[in-house]
Rosetta silent file (secondary structure, phi, psi, omega in degrees, C-alpha in Angstrom):
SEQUENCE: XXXXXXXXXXXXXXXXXXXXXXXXXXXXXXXXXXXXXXXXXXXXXXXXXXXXXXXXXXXXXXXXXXXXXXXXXXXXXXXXXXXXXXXXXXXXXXXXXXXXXXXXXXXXXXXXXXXXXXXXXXXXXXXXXXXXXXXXXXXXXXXXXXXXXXXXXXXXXXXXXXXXXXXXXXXXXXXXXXXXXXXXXXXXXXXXX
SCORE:     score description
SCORE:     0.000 S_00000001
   1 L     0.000  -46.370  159.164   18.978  -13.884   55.485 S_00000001
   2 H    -8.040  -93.337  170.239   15.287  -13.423   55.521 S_00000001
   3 H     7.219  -75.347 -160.874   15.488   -9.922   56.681 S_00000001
   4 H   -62.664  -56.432 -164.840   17.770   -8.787   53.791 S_00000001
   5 H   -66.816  -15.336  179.413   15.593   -9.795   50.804 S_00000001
   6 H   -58.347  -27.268 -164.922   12.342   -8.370   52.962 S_00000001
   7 H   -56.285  -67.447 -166.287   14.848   -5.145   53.027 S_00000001
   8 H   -37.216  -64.771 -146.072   15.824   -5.783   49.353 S_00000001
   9 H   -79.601  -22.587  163.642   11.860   -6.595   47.852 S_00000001
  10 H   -75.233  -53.646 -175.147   10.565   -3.297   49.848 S_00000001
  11 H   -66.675  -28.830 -177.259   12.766   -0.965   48.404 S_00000001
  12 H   -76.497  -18.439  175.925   12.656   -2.550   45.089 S_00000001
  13 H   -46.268  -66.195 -143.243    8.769   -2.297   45.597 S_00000001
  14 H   -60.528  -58.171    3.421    8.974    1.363   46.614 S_00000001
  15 H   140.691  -76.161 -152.135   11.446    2.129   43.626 S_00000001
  16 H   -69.815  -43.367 -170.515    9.278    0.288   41.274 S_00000001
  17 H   -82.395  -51.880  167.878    5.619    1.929   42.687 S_00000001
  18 H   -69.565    8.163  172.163    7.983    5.432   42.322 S_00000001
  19 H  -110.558  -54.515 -179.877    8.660    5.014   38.738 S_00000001
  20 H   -63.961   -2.388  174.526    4.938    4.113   37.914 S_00000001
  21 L  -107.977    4.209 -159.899    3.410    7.057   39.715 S_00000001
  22 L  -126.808  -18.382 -177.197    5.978    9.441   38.033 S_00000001
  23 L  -131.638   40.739  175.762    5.952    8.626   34.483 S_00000001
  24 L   -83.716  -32.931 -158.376    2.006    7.432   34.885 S_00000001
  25 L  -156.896   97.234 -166.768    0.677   10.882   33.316 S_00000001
  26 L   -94.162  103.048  154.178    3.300   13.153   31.065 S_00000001
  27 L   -83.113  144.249  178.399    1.809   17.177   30.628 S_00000001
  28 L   -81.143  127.478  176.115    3.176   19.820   28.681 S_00000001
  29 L   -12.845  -30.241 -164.920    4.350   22.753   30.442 S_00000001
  30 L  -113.602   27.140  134.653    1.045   24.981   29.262 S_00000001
  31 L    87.884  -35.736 -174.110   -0.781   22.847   31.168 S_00000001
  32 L   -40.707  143.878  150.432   -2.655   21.522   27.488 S_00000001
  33 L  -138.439  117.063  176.368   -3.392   18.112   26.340 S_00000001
  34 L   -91.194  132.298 -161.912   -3.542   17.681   22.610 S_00000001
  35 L  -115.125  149.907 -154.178   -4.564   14.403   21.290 S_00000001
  36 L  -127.122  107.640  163.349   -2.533   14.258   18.173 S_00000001
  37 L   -57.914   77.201 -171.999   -4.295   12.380   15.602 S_00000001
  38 L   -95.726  157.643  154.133   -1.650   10.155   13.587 S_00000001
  39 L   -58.157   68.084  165.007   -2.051    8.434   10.095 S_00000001
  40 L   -74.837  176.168 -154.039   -0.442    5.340    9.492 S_00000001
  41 L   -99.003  154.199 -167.881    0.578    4.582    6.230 S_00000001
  42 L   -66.279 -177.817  171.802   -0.922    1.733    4.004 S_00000001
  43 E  -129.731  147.672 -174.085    1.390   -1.472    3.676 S_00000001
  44 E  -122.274  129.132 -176.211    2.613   -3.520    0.870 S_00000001
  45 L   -87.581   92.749 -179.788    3.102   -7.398    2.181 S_00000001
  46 H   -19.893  -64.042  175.838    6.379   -8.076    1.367 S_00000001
  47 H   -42.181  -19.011 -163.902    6.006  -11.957    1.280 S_00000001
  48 H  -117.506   15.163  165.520    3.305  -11.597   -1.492 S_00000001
  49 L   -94.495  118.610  163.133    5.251   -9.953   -4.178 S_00000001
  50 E  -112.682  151.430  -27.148    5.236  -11.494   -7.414 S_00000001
  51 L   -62.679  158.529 -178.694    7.979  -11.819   -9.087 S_00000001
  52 L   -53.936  -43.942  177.026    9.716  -11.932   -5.949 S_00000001
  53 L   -67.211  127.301 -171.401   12.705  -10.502   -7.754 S_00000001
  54 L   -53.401  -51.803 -140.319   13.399   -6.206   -7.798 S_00000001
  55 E  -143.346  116.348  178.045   15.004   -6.700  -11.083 S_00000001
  56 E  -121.372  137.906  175.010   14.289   -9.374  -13.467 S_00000001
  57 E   -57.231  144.620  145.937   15.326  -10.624  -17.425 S_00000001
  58 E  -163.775  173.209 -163.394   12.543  -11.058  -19.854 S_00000001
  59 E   -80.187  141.680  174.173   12.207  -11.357  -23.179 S_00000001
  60 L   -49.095   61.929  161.907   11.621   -8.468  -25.311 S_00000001
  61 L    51.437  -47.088  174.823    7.757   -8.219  -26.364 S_00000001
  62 L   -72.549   -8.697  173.940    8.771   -9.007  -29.883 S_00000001
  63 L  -109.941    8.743  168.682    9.865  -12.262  -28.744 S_00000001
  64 L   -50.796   94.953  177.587    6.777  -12.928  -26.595 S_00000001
  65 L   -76.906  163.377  170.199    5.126  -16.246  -27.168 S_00000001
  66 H   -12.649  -74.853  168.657    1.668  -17.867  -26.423 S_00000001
  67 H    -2.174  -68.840 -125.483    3.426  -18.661  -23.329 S_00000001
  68 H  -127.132   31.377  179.148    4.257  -15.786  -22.259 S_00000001
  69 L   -67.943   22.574 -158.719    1.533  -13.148  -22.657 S_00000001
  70 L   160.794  161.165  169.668    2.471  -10.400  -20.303 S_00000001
  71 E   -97.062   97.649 -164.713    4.341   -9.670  -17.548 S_00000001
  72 E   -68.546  143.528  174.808    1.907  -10.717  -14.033 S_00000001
  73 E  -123.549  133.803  153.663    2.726   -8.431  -10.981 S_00000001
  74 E  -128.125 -166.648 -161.224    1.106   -9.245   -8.029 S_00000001
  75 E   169.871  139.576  123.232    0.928   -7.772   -4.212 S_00000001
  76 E   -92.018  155.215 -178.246   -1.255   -7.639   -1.289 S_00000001
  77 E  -115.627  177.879  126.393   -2.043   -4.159    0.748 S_00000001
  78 E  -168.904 -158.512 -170.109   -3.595   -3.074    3.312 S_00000001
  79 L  -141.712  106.383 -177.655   -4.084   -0.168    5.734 S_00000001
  80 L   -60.874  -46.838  178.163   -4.083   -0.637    9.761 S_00000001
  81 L   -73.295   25.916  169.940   -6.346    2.395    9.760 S_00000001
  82 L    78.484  -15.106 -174.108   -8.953    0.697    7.783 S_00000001
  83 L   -38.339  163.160 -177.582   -8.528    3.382    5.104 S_00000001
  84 L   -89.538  161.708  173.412  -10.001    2.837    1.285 S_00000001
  85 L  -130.076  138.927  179.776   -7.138    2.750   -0.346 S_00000001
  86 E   -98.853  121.683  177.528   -6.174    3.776   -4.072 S_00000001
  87 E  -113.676  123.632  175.603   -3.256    1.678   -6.174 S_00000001
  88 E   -97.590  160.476  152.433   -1.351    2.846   -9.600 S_00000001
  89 E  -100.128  171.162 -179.265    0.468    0.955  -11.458 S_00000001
  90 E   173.438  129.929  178.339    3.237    3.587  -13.520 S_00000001
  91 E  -111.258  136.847  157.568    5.844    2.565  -15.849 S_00000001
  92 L    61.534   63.549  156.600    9.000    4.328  -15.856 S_00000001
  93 L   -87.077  136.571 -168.494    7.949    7.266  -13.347 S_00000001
  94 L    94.916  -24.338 -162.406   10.274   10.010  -13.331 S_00000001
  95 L  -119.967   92.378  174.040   12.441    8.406  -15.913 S_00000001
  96 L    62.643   27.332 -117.593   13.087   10.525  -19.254 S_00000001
  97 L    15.213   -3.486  159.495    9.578   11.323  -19.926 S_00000001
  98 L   -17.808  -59.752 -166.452    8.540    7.759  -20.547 S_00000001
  99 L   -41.770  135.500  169.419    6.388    7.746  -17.604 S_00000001
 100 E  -140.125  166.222  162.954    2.958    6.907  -18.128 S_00000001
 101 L   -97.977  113.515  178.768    0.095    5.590  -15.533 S_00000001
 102 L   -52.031  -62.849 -169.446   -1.008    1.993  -16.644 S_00000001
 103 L  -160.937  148.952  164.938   -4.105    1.668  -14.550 S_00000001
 104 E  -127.159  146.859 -165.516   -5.927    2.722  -11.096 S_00000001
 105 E  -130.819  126.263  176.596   -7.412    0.401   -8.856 S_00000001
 106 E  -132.655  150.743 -168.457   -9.559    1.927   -5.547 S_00000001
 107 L  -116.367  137.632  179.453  -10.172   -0.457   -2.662 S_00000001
 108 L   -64.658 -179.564 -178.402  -13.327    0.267   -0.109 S_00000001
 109 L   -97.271  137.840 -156.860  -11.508    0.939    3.481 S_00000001
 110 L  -143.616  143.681  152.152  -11.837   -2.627    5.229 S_00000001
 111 L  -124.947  152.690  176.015   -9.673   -3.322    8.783 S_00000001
 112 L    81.052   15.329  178.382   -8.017   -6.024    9.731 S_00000001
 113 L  -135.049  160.863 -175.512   -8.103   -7.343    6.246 S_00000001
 114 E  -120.362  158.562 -177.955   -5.494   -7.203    3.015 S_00000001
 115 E   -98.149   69.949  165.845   -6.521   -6.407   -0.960 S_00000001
 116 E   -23.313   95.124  153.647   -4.881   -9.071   -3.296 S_00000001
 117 E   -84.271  131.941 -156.423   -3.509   -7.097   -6.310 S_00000001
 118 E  -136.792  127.449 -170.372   -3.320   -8.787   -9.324 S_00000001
 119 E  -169.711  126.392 -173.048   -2.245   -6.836  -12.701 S_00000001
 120 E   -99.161   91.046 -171.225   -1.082   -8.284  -16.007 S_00000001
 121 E   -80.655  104.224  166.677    1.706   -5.467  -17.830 S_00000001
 122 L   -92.979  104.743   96.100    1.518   -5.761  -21.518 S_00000001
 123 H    42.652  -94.659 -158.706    4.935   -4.938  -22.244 S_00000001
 124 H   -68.068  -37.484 -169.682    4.424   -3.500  -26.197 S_00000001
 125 H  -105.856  -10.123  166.977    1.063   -1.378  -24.888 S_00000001
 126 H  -126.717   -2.083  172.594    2.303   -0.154  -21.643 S_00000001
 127 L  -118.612  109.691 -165.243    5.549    0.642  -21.959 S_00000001
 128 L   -75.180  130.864  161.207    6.699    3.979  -23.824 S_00000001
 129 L    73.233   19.036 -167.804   10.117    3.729  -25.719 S_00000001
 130 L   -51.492  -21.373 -166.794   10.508   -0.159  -25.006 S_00000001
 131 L  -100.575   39.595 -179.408   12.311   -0.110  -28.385 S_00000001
 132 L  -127.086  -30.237  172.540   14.655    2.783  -27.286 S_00000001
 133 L  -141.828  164.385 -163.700   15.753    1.199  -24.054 S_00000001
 134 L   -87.464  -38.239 -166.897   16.067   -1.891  -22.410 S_00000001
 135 E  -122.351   96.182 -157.804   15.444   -1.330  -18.992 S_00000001
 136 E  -117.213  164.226  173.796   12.227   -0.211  -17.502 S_00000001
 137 E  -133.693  124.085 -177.164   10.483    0.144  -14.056 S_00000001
 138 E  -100.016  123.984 -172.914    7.313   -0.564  -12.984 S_00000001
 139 E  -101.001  135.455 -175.997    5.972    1.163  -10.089 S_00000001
 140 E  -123.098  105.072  167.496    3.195   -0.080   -8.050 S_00000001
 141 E  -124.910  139.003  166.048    1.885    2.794   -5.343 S_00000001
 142 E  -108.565  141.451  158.986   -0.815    2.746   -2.703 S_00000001
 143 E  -150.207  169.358 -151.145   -2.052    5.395   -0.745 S_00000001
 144 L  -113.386   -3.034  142.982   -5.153    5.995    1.539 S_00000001
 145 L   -25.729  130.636 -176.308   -5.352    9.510   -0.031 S_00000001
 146 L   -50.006   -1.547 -145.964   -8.827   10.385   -1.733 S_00000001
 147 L   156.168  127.947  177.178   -7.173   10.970   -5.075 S_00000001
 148 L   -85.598  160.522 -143.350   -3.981   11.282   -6.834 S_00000001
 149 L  -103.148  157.087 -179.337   -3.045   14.879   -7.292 S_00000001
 150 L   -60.097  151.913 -174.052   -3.207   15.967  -11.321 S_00000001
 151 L  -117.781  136.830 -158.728   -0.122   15.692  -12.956 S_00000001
 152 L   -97.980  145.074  152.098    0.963   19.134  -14.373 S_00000001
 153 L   -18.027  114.006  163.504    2.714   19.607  -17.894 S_00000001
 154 L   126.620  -28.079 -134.221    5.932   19.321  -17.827 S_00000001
 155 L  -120.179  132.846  155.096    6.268   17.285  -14.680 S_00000001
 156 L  -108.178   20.248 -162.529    6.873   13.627  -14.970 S_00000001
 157 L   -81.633   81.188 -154.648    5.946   12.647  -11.825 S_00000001
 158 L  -106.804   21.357  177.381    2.811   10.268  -11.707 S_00000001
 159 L  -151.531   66.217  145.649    1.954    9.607   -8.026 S_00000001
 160 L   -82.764  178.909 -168.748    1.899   12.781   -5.957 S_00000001
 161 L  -152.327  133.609  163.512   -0.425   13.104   -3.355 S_00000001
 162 L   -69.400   81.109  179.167   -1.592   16.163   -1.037 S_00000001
 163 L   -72.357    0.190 -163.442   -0.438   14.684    2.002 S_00000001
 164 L  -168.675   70.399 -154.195   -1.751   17.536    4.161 S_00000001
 165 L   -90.975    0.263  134.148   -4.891   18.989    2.768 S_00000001
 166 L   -59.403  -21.764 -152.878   -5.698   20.912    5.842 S_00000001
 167 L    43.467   11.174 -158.821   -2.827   22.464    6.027 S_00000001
 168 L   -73.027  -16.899  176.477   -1.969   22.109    9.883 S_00000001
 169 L   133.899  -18.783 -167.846    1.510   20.478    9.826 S_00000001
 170 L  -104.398  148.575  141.588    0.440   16.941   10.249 S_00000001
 171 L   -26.203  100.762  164.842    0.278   14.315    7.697 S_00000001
 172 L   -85.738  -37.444 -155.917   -3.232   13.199    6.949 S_00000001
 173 L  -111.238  111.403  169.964   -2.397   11.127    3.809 S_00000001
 174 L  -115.181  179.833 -166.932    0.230    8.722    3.226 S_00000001
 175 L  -144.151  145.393 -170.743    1.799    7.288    0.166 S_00000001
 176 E  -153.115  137.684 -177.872    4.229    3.722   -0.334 S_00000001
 177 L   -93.360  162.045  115.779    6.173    2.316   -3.572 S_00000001
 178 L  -120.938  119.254 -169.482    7.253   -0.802   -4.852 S_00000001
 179 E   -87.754  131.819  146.293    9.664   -1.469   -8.203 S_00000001
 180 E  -112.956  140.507 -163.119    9.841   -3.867  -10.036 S_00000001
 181 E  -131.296  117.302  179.045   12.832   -3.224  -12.523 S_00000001
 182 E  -122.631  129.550  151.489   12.858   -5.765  -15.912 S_00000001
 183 E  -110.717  125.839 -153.654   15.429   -6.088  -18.648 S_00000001
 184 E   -98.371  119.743 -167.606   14.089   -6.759  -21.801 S_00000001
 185 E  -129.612 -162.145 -148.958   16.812   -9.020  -23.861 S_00000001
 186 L   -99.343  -16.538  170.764   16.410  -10.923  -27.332 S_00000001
 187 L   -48.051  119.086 -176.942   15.770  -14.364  -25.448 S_00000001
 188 L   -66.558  -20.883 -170.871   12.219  -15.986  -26.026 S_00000001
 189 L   -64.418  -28.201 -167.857   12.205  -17.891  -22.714 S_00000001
 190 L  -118.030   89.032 -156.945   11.498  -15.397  -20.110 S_00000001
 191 L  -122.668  103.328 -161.686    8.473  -14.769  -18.895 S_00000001
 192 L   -71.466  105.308  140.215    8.589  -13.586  -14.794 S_00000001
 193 L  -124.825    0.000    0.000    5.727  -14.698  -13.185 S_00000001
């Protein structure tokens, strides 16, 4: 009985020692080795979005009380590649020409650490056409781009980015969303924080 497992545990060595010497060192046909320089993209920490909720009630702005001054959004980022990173807020991007950009926030590049974001949305002063529609969305994007790219006439689009300013094919730049989506109703009560 011996025997067989010495039998067994050599071949599974040999087997085992012949997969690790064979997939140890993978070359491209042309003989080349390119070291391919990737990005990753910043992160938004799920767990740390306030409110918690995509899509929340609140009271229209004309019914705002003491209470209630604003709508708070908060988030942490960060970036595994240490990048600084730059965060918009932008109500209604994209959406009927409404959009506008609220504010920009730029963070030095730090690793192995996250950016609390913290940003209070006045409602009557940041939101175009609140008294034409009900239902607006506020977008909060980070990216480790230098610089959001100008937004052209015409174009309602408020967080492009040059993701590949070099042109070579690869991504240098990345870019990441989050929504928050509120309906504004006649109730005095509801203030999402």
């Amino acid at each position: 009985m011996n025997e067989l497992w010495a039998r067994l545990l050599r071949r599974g060595l040999f087997v085992i020692s012949m997969t690790i010497s064979h997939t140890a060192c993978l070359v491209p046909p042309d003989g080349s080795l390119e070291s391919v320089i990737s990005n990753h993209p910043p992160h938004i920490l799920l767990d740390s979005i306030r409110p918690a909720k995509t899509v929340s009630e609140v009271s229209h702005p004309t019914n705002f009380g003491g209470d209630c001054p604003g709508i708070l959004l908060r988030a942490e980022v960060f970036d595994p590649d240490g990048d600084a990173l730059e965060v918009r807020f932008v109500t209604d991007n994209n959406i009927d020409n409404l959009g506008a950009t609220i504010i920009d926030l730029k963070y030095p590049g730090v690793i192995n650490a996250s950016y609390p974001i913290q940003f209070t949305v006045l409602p009557a002063q940041h939101i175009y056409g609140i008294d034409i529609q009900d239902t607006h969305v506020i977008s909060m994007f980070v990216t480790d781009a230098p610089e959001y790219k100008t937004r052209v006439e015409g174009n309602s689009n408020f967080a492009e980015i040059d993701a590949d300013p070099d042109g070579d094919g690869i991504d240098d730049y990345a870019l990441v969303e989050y929504r928050w989506t509120f309906q504004f109703v006649e109730r005095g009560d509801l203030c999402p924080q």
